[in-house]
N, C-alpha and C positions, 0 to 999 in steps of 0.2 A: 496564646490565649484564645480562646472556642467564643467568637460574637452570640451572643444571646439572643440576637435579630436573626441569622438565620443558620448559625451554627458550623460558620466554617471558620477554620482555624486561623490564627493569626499570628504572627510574632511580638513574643511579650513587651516589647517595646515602642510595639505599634497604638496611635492614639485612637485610628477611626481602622474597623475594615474593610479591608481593601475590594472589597465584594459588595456592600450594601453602602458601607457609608457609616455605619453606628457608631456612635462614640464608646469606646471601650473605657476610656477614664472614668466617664459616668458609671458604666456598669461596673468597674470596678471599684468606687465606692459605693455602690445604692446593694453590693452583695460580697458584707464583712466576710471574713474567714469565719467557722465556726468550729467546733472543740466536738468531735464525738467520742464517745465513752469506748474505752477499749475491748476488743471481742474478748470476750471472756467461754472458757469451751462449756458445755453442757452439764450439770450435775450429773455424778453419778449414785447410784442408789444405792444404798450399804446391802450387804447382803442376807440381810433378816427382814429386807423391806421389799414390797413388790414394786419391778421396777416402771419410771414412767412410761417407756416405749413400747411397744407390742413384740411379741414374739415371733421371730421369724416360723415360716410355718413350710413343713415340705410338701408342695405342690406335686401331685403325678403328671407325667409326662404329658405330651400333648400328640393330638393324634395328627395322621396324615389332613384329615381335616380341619376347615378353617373356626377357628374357635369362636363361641357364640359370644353377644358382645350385651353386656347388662348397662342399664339404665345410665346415660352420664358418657357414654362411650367408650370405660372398661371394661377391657376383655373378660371371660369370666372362663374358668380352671372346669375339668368336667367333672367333678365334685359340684359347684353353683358356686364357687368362691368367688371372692372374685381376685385376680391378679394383681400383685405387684404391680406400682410402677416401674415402666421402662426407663433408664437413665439417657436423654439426649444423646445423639450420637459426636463424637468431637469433629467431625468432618462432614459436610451433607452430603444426598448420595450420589453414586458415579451421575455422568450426563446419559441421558437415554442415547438410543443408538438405533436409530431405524436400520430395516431390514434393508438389502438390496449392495449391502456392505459401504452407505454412507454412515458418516460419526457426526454428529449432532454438536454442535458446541455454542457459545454464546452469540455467534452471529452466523444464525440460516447453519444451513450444513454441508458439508466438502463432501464429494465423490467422487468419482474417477471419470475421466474422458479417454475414448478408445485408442486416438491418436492425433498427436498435433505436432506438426512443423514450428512454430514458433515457442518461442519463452515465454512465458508469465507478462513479463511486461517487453514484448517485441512492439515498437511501435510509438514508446514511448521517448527517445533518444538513449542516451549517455545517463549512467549510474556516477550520480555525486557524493550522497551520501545513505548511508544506510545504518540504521540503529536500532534499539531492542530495549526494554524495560519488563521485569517479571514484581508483582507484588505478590509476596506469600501470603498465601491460604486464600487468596479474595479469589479463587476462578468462579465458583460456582454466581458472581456477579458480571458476568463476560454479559451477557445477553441484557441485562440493565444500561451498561456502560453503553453497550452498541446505540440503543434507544437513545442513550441522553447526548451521543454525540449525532446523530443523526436530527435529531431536535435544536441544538444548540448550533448546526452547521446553519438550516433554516436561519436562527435566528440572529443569528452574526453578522449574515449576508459580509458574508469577506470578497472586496469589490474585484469585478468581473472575475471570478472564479465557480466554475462553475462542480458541484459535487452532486456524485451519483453512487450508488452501488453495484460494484459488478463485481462476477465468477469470474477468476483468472484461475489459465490452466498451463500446468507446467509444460514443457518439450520431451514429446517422447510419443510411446505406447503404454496404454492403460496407466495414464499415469492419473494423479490428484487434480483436483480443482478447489480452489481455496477463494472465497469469499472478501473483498476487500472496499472500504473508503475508495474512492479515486478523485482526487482534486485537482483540477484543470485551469491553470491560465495560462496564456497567449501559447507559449513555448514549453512551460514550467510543469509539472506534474509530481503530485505526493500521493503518493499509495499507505493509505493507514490500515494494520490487522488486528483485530484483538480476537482472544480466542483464551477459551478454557485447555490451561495447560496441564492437564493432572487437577491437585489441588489448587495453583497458583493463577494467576491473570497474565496472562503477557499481551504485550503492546510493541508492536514493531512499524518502523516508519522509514519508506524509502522514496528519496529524489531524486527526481531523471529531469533531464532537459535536454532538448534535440535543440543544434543547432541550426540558426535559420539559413534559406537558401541565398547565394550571392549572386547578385542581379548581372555582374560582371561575367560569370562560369556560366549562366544562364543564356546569356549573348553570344559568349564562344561556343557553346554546344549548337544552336539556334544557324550562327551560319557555317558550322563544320557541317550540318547538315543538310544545308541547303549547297556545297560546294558538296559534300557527298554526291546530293543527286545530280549538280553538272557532270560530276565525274563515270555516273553510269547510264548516263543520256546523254547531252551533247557535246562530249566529250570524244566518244565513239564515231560522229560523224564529223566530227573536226578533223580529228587525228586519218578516216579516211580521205576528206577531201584534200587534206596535204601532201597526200601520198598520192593522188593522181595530179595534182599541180606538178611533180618533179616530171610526170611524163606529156609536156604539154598542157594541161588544165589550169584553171585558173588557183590561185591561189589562197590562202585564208585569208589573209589579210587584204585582199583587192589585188586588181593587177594579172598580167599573164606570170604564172610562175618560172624564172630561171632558170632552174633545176641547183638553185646552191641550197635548197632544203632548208632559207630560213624559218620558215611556218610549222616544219617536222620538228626541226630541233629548237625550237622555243616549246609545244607540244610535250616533245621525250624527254628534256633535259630538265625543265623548271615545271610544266603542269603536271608532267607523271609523279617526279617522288614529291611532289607536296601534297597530292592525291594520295599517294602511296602512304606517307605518314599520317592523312590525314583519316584516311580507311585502317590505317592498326590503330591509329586511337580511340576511334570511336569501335572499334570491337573490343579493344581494353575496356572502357565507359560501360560500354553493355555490360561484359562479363560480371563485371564489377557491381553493376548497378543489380543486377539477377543476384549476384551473390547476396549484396544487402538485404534484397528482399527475404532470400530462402530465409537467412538469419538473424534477420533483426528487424523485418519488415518494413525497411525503407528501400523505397525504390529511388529519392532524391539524393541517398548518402554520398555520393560522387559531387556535387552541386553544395553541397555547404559547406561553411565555414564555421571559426570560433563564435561560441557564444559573444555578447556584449553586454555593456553593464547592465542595460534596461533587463536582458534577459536574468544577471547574474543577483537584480534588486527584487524582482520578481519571486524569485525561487528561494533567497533568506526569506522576503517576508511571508512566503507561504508557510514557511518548515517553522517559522516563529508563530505563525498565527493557529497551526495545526496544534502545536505543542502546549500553546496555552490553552486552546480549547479541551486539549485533553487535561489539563488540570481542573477547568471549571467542573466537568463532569464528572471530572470525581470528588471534586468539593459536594457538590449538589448529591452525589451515594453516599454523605458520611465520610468518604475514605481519606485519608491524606495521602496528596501526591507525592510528600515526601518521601514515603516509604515506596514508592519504585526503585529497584538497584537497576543501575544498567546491564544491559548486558555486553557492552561494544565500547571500545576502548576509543571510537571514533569523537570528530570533534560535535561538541554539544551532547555530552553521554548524561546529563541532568535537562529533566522540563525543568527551566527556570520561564 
C-alpha cells in the first residue's frame, strides 16, 4: 500500500508506515475504491464522412541545417509547416562522456591512473563480504541516488562512523579509477558504488576489516630487537674479551680467567644460536612485513591477530545500517527497493 503522507510503499497489511508514521487504516477508509468506465477505442468514421483526425502530410526532408523553430517551441518543416510531434524516446539518453577518455556516470566520473602498486582497497584489512544489486531501466537515476545517500549519511549520523568520498584506483598500469562511499569505524570498513550500468542502476557493497595488532607479538618483536642490537654491539666485545681471558686476561664474568673457556662457551654455545635464530627471524618479520606492504599495504600484518566480537558487531551493524540506508533513498526517488535483484549468491543477497 503507497502512504499518502509521503508516498512510500508499504505492505498491505501494515497499519501505520513504517517511514512517517501515517495511519494507513484511516487512509484506506477516507479513499473508497472507485468504478472507472471501461476504455472504449476511438470512433471510426465511415467512409463517405470526412474523417475526425487530420491527415498525415508528407514533410521534405530536412537539411544538413538546424531547423528553424516556430512560436511554442516546434520545430517548423522548410515549407513554414510546422512538424509533427516527436514520440518520447522509451529510454533517456546515453550518459555524456567527457573527453580525455573519462566516462561520466551517476557519481563524479572514473578515469584512468598511470600506475599503481596497490589494489583498490589495499589498506583496508581482510575482504568479508561483498555483494551486488542491478534495478532495471532506473540508471539514468545513479547521480540522484548518489545525492540522497550522501544526504541521508549526514543525517543518520551512524555513531562513530565516519563517511567520505573517495577515487579508488585499481593495481596495475593505466588502469581505472572508480569513485566510491567509504565508511569508516574503528577496524571495520564498507565501500558502497553506484553507478549507471547501461540502462540499469547497480549497487555494490563491500566489507573489510583488518585485524587489530596483538600487544603480546608487539612485546616480542620490541625485545627481539633490542637483543638484536646486543647481538651486533656488545656482544662482539664480550665474545673478544673471552677470548683473551683463555690467554691470561681477565674473564667475563669477573676473576683471572682459567683457561677452561667457561665465559667462551656459555658465549658460542647458548648466546650465539639464540642470536642466530633470533637474526633469521626478525629477517623472516621484515621480509614479510615488505611483502605486506607491496601488497596489501600493511606494514603491521605480521603483529595481528583474529578479529574479536567487538570488531565482528562493528562490521554487521555497519553492512546493516548501510543497507537500510540504501533503501530510504530509494524510497524518497519513488523507486521500490524491492525491485533490486541481487547479484551475488553471498550471505545477505536482499536489502532487508
Amino acid at each position: 500500500m503507497i502512504c499518502p503522507n509521503c508516498q512510500t510503499k508499504n505492505e498491505n497489511v501494515a497499519k501505520f508506515c513504517f517511514r512517517c508514521g501515517y495511519s494507513l487504516q484511516q487512509a484506506a477508509q477516507s479513499s473508497p475504491a472507485q468504478n472507472y468506465p471501461a476504455w472504449q477505442p476511438p470512433p471510426v468514421a465511415p467512409s463517405n464522412q470526412t474523417s475526425p483526425y487530420p491527415q498525415a502530410q508528407n514533410y521534405p526532408p530536412m537539411s544538413n541545417q538546424q531547423a528553424p523553430i516556430a512560436q511554442g517551441g516546434a520545430p517548423l518543416a522548410q515549407s513554414g509547416a510546422p512538424m509533427p510531434p516527436v514520440a518520447p524516446a522509451l529510454y533517456p539518453p546515453p550518459a555524456y562522456r567527457p573527453p580525455g577518455g573519462a566516462q561520466a556516470t551517476g557519481y563524479g566520473t572514473t578515469g584512468f591512473s598511470t600506475f599503481n602498486m596497490w589494489g583498490p582497497f589495499a589498506g583496508y584489512g581482510t575482504r568479508r563480504r561483498h555483494t551486488g544489486w542491478l534495478m532495471d531501466n532506473q540508471g539514468h537515476r545513479a547521480a540522484e541516488l548518489v545525492e540522497a545517500m550522501d544526504r541521508l549519511f549526514k543525517e543518520r549520523q551512524i555513531p562513530k562512523v565516519q563517511a567520505e568520498r573517495k577515487e579508488l584506483v585499481a593495481r596495475g598500469v593505466a588502469v581505472e579509477t572508480r569513485p566510491y562511499f567509504i565508511l569508516k569505524r574503528e577496524l571495520a570498513s564498507i565501500a558502497l558504488y553506484i553507478m549507471q550500468f547501461g540502462r540499469d542502476l547497480f549497487i555494490s557493497q563491500a566489507s573489510y576489516l583488518k585485524p587489530p595488532v596483538s600487544p603480546l607479538k608487539l612485546v616480542i618483536l620490541g625485545c627481539s630487537v633490542v637483543f638484536q642490537l646486543f647481538m651486533m654491539g656488545s656482544y662482539s666485545k664480550m665474545l673478544s674479551d673471552s677470548v683473551s681471558g683463555l690467554f691470561g686476561g681477565f674473564g667475563l664474568l669477573g676473576g683471572t680467567a682459567t683457561g677452561g673457556g667457561g665465559d667462551l662457551g656459555f658465549l658460542l654455545c647458548v648466546i650465539g644460536p639464540v642470536g642466530l635464530v633470533n637474526t633469521i627471524a626478525l629477517i623472516i618479520f621484515t621480509f614479510y612485513s615488505f611483502y605486506k606492504f607491496v601488497t596489501e599495504k600493511d606494514l603491521l600484518a605480521g603483529l595481528r591477530v583474529n578479529p574479536n566480537e567487538f570488531n565482528e558487531d562493528d562490521l554487521m551493524a555497519m553492512e546493516k545500517a548501510v543497507e537500510q540506508t540504501v533503501r530510504i533513498a530509494l524510497t524518497d526517488l519513488k523507486l521500490n527497493p524491492d525491485e533490486l535483484q541481487p547479484t551475488s549468491l553471498e550471505r545477505g543477497g536482499q536489502l532487508f
